[in-house]
C-alpha positions in Angstrom: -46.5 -217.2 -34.1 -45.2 -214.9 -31.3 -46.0 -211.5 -29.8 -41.9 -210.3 -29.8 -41.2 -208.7 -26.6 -38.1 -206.6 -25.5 -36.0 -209.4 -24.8 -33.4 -209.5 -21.2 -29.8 -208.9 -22.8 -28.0 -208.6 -20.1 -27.9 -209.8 -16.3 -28.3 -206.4 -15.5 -30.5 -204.6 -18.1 -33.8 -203.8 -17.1 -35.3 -201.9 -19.9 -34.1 -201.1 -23.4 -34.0 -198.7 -25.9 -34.7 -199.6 -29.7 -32.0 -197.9 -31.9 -33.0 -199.4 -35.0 -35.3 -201.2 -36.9 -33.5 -203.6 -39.8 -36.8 -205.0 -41.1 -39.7 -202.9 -42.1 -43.5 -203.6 -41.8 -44.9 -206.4 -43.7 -41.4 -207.5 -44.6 -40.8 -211.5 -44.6 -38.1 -212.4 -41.7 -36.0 -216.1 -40.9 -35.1 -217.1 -37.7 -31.7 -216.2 -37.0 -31.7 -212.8 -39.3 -31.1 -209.1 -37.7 -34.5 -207.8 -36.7 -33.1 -204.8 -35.2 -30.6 -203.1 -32.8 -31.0 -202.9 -29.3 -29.4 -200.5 -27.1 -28.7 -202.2 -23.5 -27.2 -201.4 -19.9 -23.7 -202.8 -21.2 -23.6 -202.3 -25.4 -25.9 -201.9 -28.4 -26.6 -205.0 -30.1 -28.2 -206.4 -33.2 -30.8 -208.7 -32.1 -31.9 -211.6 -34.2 -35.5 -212.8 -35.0 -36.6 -215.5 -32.7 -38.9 -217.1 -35.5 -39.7 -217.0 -39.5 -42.5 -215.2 -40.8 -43.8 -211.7 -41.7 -43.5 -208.6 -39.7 -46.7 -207.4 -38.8 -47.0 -205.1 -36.6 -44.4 -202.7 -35.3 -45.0 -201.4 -31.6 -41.8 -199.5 -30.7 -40.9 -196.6 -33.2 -36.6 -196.2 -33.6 -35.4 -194.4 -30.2 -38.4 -195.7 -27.9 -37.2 -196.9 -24.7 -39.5 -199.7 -23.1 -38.5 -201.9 -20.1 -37.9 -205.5 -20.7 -40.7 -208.0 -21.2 -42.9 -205.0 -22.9 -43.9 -206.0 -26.4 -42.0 -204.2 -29.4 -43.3 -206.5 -32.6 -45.4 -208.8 -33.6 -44.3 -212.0 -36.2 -47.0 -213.5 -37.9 -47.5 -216.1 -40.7 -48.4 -216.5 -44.1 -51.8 -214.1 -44.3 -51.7 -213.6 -40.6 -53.1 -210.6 -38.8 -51.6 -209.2 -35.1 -53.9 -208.9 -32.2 -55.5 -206.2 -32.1 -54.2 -203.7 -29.8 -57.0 -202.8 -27.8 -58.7 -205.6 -27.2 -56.9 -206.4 -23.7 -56.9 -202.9 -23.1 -60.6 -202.2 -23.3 -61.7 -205.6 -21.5 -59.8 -204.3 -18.5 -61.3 -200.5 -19.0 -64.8 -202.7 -18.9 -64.5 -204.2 -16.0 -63.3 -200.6 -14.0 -66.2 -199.6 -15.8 -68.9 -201.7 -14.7 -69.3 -200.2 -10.9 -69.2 -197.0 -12.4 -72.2 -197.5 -14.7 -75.0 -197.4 -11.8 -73.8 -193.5 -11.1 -73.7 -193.0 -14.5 -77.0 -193.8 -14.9 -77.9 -191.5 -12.0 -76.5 -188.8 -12.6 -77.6 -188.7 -16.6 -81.7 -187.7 -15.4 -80.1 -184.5 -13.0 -77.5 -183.8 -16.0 -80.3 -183.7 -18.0 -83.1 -181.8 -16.3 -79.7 -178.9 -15.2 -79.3 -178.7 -19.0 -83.1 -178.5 -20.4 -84.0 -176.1 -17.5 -82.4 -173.2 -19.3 -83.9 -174.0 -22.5 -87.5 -174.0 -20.9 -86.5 -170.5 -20.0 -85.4 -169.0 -23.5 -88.9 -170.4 -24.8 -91.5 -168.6 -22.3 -90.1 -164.7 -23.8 -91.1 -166.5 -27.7 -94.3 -167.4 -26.8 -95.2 -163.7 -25.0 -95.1 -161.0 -27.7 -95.4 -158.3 -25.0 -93.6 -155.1 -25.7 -90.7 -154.9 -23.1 -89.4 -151.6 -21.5 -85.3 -150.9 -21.7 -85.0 -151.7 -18.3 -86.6 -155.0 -18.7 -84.5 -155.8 -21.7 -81.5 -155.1 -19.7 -82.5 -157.4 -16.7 -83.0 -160.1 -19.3 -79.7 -159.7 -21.2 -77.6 -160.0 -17.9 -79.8 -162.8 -17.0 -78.9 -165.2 -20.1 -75.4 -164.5 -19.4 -75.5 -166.2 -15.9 -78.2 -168.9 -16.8 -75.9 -169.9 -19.7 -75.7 -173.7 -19.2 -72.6 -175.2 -18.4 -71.6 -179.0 -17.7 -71.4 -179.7 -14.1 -67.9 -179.3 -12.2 -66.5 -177.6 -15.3 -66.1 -174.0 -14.9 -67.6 -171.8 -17.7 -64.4 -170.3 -19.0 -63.4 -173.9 -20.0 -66.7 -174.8 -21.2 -66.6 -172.5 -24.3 -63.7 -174.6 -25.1 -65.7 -178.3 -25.1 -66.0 -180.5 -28.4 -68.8 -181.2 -30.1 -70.4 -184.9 -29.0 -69.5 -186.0 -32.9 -65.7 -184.2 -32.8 -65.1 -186.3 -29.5 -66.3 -189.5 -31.0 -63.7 -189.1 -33.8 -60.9 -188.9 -31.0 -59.4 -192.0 -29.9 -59.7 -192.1 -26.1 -60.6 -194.9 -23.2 -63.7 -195.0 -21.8 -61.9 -193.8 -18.0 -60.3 -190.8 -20.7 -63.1 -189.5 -21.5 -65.0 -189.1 -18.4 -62.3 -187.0 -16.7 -61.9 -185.1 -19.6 -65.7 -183.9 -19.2 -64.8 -183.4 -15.4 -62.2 -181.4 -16.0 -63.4 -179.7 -19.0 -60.6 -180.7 -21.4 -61.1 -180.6 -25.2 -60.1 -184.3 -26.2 -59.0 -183.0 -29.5 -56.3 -180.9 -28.5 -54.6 -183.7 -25.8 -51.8 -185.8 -27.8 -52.2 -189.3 -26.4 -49.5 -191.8 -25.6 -51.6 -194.9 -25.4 -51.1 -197.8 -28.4 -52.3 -196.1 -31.8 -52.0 -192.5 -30.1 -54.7 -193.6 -27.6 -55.6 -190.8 -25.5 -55.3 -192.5 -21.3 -56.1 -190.6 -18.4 -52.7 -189.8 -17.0 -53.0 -187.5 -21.1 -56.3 -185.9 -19.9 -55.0 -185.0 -16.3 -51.7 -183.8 -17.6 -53.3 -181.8 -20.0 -56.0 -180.3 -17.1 -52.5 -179.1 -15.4 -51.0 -177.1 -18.4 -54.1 -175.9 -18.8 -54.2 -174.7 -15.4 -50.7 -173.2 -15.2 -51.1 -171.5 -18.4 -54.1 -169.4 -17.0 -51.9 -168.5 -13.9 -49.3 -167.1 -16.0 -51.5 -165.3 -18.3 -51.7 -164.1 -21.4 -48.7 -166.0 -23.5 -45.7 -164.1 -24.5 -44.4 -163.3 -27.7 -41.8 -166.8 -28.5 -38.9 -165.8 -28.3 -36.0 -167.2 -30.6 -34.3 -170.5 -29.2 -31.1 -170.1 -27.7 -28.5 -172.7 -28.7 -27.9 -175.1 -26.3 -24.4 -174.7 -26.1 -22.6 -171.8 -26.1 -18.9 -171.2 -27.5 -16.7 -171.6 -24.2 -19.6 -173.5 -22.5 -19.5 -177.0 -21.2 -22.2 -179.5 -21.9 -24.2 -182.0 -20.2 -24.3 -185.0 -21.9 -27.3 -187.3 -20.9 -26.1 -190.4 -19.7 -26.7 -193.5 -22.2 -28.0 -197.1 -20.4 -24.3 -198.3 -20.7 -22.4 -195.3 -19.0 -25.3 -195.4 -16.4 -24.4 -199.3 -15.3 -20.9 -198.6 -15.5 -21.1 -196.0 -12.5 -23.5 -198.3 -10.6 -21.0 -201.1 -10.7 -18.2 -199.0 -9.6 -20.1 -197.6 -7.0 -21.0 -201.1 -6.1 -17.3 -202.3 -6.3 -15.6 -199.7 -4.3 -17.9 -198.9 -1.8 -19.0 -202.6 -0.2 -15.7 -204.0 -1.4 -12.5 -204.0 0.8 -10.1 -203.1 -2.3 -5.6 -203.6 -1.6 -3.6 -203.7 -4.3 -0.1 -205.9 -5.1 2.5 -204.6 -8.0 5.1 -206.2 -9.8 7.7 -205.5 -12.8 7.9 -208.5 -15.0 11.3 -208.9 -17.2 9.6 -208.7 -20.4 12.8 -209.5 -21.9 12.3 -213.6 -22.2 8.5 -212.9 -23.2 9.8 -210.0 -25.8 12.3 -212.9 -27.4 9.9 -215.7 -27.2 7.0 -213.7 -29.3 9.5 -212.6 -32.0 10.6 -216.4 -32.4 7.1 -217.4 -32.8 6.5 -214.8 -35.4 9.5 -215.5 -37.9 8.7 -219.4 -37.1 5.0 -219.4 -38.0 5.2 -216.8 -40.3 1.9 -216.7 -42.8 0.0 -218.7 -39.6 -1.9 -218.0 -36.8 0.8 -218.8 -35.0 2.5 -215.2 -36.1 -0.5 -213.6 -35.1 0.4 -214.7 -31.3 1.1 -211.1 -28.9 2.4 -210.4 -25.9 -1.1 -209.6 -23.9 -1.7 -213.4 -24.8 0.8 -214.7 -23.2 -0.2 -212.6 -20.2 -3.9 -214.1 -20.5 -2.5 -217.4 -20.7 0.2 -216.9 -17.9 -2.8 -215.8 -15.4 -5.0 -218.6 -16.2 -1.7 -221.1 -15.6 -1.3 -219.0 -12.3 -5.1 -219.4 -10.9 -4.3 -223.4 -11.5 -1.3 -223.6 -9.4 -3.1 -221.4 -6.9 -6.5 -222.2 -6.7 -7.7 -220.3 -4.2 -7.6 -216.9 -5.8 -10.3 -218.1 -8.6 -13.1 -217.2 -5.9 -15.4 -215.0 -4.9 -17.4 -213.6 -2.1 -20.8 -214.7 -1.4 -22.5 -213.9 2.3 -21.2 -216.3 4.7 -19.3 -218.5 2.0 -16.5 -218.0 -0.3 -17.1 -220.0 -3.6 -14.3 -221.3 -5.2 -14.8 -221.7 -9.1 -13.9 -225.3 -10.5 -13.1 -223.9 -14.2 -11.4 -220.7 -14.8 -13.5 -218.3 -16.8 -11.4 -215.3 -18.0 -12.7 -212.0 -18.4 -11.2 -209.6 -20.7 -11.5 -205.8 -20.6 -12.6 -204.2 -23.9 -12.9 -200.8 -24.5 -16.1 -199.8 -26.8 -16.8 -196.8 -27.7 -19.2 -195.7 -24.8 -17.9 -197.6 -22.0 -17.0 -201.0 -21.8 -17.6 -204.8 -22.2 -15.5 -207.9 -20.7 -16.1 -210.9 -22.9 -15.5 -213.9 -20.9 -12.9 -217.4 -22.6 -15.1 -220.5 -20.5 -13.4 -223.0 -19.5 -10.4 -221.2 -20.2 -7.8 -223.6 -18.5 -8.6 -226.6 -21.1 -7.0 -224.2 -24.1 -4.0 -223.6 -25.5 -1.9 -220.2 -26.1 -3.2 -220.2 -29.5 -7.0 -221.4 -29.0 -7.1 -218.4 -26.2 -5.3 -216.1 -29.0 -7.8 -216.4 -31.6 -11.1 -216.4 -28.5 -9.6 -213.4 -27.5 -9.3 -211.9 -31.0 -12.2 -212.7 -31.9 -14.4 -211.4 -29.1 -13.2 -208.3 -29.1 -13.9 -208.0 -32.6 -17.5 -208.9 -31.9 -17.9 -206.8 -28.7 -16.1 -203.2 -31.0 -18.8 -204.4 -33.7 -21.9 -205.0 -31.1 -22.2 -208.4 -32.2 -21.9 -210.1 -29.0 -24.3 -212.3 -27.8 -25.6 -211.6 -24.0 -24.0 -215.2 -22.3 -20.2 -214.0 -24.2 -20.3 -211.3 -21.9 -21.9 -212.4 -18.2 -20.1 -213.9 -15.5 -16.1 -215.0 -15.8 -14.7 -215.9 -12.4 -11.7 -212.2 -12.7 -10.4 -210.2 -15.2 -7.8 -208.8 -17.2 -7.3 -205.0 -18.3 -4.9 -204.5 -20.3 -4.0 -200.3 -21.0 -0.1 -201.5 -22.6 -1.0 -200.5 -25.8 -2.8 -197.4 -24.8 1.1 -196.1 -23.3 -0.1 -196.3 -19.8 3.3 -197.8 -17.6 1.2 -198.7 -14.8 -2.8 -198.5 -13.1 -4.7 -200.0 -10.5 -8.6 -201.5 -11.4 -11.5 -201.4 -10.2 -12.7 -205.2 -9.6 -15.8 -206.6 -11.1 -18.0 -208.0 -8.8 -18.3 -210.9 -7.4 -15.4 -211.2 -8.7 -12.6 -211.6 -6.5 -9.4 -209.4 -7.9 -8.5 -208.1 -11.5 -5.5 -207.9 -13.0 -4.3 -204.5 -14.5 -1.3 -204.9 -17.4 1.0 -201.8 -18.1 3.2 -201.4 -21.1 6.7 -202.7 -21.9 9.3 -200.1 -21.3 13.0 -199.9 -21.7 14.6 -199.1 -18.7 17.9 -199.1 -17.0 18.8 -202.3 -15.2 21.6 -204.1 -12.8 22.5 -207.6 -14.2 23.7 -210.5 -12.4 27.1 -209.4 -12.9 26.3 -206.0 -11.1 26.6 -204.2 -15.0 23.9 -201.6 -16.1 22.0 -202.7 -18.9 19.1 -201.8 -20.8 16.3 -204.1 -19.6 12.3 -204.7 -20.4 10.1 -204.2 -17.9 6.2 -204.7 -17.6 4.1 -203.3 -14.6 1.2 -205.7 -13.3 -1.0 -204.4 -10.5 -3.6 -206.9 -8.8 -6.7 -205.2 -7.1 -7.7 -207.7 -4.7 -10.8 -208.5 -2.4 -9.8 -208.5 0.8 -12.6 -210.8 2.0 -11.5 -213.9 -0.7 -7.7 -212.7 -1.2 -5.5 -212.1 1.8 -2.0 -210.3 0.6 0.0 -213.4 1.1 -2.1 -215.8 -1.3 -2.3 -212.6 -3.5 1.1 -212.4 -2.9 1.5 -216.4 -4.1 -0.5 -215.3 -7.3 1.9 -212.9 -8.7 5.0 -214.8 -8.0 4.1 -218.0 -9.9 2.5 -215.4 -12.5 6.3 -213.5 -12.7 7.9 -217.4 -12.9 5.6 -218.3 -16.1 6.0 -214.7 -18.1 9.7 -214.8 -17.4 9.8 -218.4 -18.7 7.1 -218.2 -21.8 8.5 -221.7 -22.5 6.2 -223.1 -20.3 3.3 -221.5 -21.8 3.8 -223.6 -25.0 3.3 -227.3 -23.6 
């Protein structure tokens, strides 16, 4: 039965923070069932358990972050036991150990003799009984006070603060721990260690040394004063960036700095495409046919496009441009702390409806973190679609290595000149394609959108 280690949920992610834990310790799991969720770079998730059996051990409390490949559970069988936590830990503290034991030894016999010299001292006034003048009682007075005996290196102010051998022994600290604590004179019992099972580990002992330290330059501690709120009324806040939001900015970054960006615009006549959806409903109604909407025909319109003009389902690579044999469709979907782009494979061999219901469907999933991390990697360009947010028109930001994305405006009503030079109120939809000027020229961009316009204007063509 496996050790369960923060698993890689995204091409991207390089650590992860456990939000929540869905099983509890000692609780029986299936392979398959929700062992917890995981926030990552790009969404939070529920994770399943890779294998049956009971939960263990639990490494990772709710909110720990831990970088991916670090273990966060353990899943063993009927009457099974997880490995013990330290045993790797203190086989490797052994072996540092080992060229340190020779000093050790050496230095015990000086340690030693420093410590019983004192004590030799305080017995010789015992044994005489002679009666001592004032003065002599004050020489000997000011003399214990600067024979008191002290570990070496440690200063004596911190020595009154040193543990008993058997309070230390109780304290669970590495080997390497505890040595530097006695170097540094720091009581082991007042360090909070970070290690597995509160484990005190060095880095605790010399961080501890340091407050130490700082607090005796400041002085003598202040009166606490009350917390002040961390926001006050007509104050702005800073809001900590979550794993998600911090991957969005790289990729932008990474998008519109090394990538050449133009941009092509077009208004559609919405009109055909407006008539064509409203047949399909009152045809199919009760069906998933019904269910068909505009921003579908749209997907299915760009995919038909990239067919008939191959070369803009490409991207940049080096010294190469690779042009994809399938077209993978990426579709924008807002979340509520960034955002996701689900990808349709292989979405040329599907129909208006198939893509409909993918499309549904993975949005769903991505709003109810439910996607699963090869749903939302790759896709060979993407569509954004703000229509229904009331935007009229926008320019986006393209995904790389992705070579342009498509960004869809709303349907508006606007006045128009027919064919019969009459004014007319018309239907007209804004599309904007941000384009890679080291894949995408503007005439083969410019290729794109016209057989794009020919298929939304004729949504007939969409249906066979």
């Amino acid at each position: 039965m496996p050790e369960i280690q923060m698993p890689k949920l995204s091409d991207t992610m390089t650590e992860g923070t456990l939000v929540a834990w869905k099983k509890k310790k000692g609780d029986q799991v299936s392979a398959g069932e929700v062992l917890a969720e995981i926030e990552t770079d790009k969404a939070t998730m529920e994770w399943e358990s890779p294998e049956d059996g009971t939960l263990t051990e639990i490494y990772v409390e709710e909110g720990g972050k831990v970088n991916v490949g670090d273990k966060i559970a353990f899943i063993g069988g009927e009457g099974g036991e997880a490995p013990k936590k330290e045993e790797k830990e203190k086989e490797t503290e052994e072996k540092k150990e080992k060229p340190e034991a020779k000093e050790k030894e050496e230095e015990k016999p000086k340690k030693e003799a420093a410590k019983e010299e004192p004590e030799e001292r305080e017995e010789k006034p015992e044994k005489e009984e002679k009666p001592k003048t004032e003065e002599e009682k004050k020489a000997e007075k000011k003399k214990d006070k600067t024979e008191e005996p002290v570990e070496a290196g440690v200063p004596p102010a911190q020595a009154a603060r040193l543990p008993s051998k058997a309070e230390e022994a109780r304290v669970k600290a590495s080997p390497v721990a505890r040595r530097i604590a006695a170097e540094l004179g720091v009581d082991l019992s007042s360090v909070k260690g970070t290690g597995p099972e509160d484990r005190i580990t060095e880095t605790d002992v010399r961080a501890a040394a340091k407050s130490v330290a700082a607090a005796a330059d400041r002085g003598p501690a202040k009166p606490e004063a009350k917390p002040e709120p961390s926001i006050k009324a007509g104050e702005s806040a800073r809001i900590q960036l979550s794993g998600m939001r911090k991957i969005v900015a790289q990729r932008l970054v990474e998008s519109l700095g090394p990538v050449p960006h133009f941009y092509l615009e077009i208004d559609i006549d919405a009109g055909p495409l407006m008539e064509a959806r409203e047949e399909l409903k009152s045809a199919g109604e009760g069906t998933e046919v019904a269910k068909i909407t505009v921003n579908d025909f749209v997907l299915k319109a760009a995919v038909q496009a990239a067919i008939k003009v191959p070369r803009v389902n490409a991207s940049f690579d080096g010294d190469a441009i690779v042009q994809y044999a399938d077209v993978d469709l990426g579709i924008a979907v807002a979340i509520e702390d960034g955002l996701l782009t689900p990808v349709i494979r292989g979405s040329q061999n599907k129909s208006l409806r198939e893509i409909s219901e993918l499309a549904k469907d993975l949005a769903h999933r991505a709003r109810n973190k439910r996607m699963k991390p090869e749903e939302f990697q790759g896709g060979t360009f993407t569509i954004s679609n703000l229509g229904g947010m009331g935007i009229d028109s926008f320019s986006a930001v393209i995904n790389p290595p992705q070579g342009f994305i498509l960004a869809v405006g709303k349907i508006t009503k606007v006045p128009v000149i027919d064919d019969c030079d009459q004014i007319i109120i018309g239907h007209r939809m804004s599309i904007t394609m941000s384009c890679d000027h080291r894949v995408i020229d503007g005439a083969l961009g410019a290729e794109y959108l016209k057989e794009l316009r020919h298929l939304l204007e004729n949504p007939a063509l969409l249906l066979v």
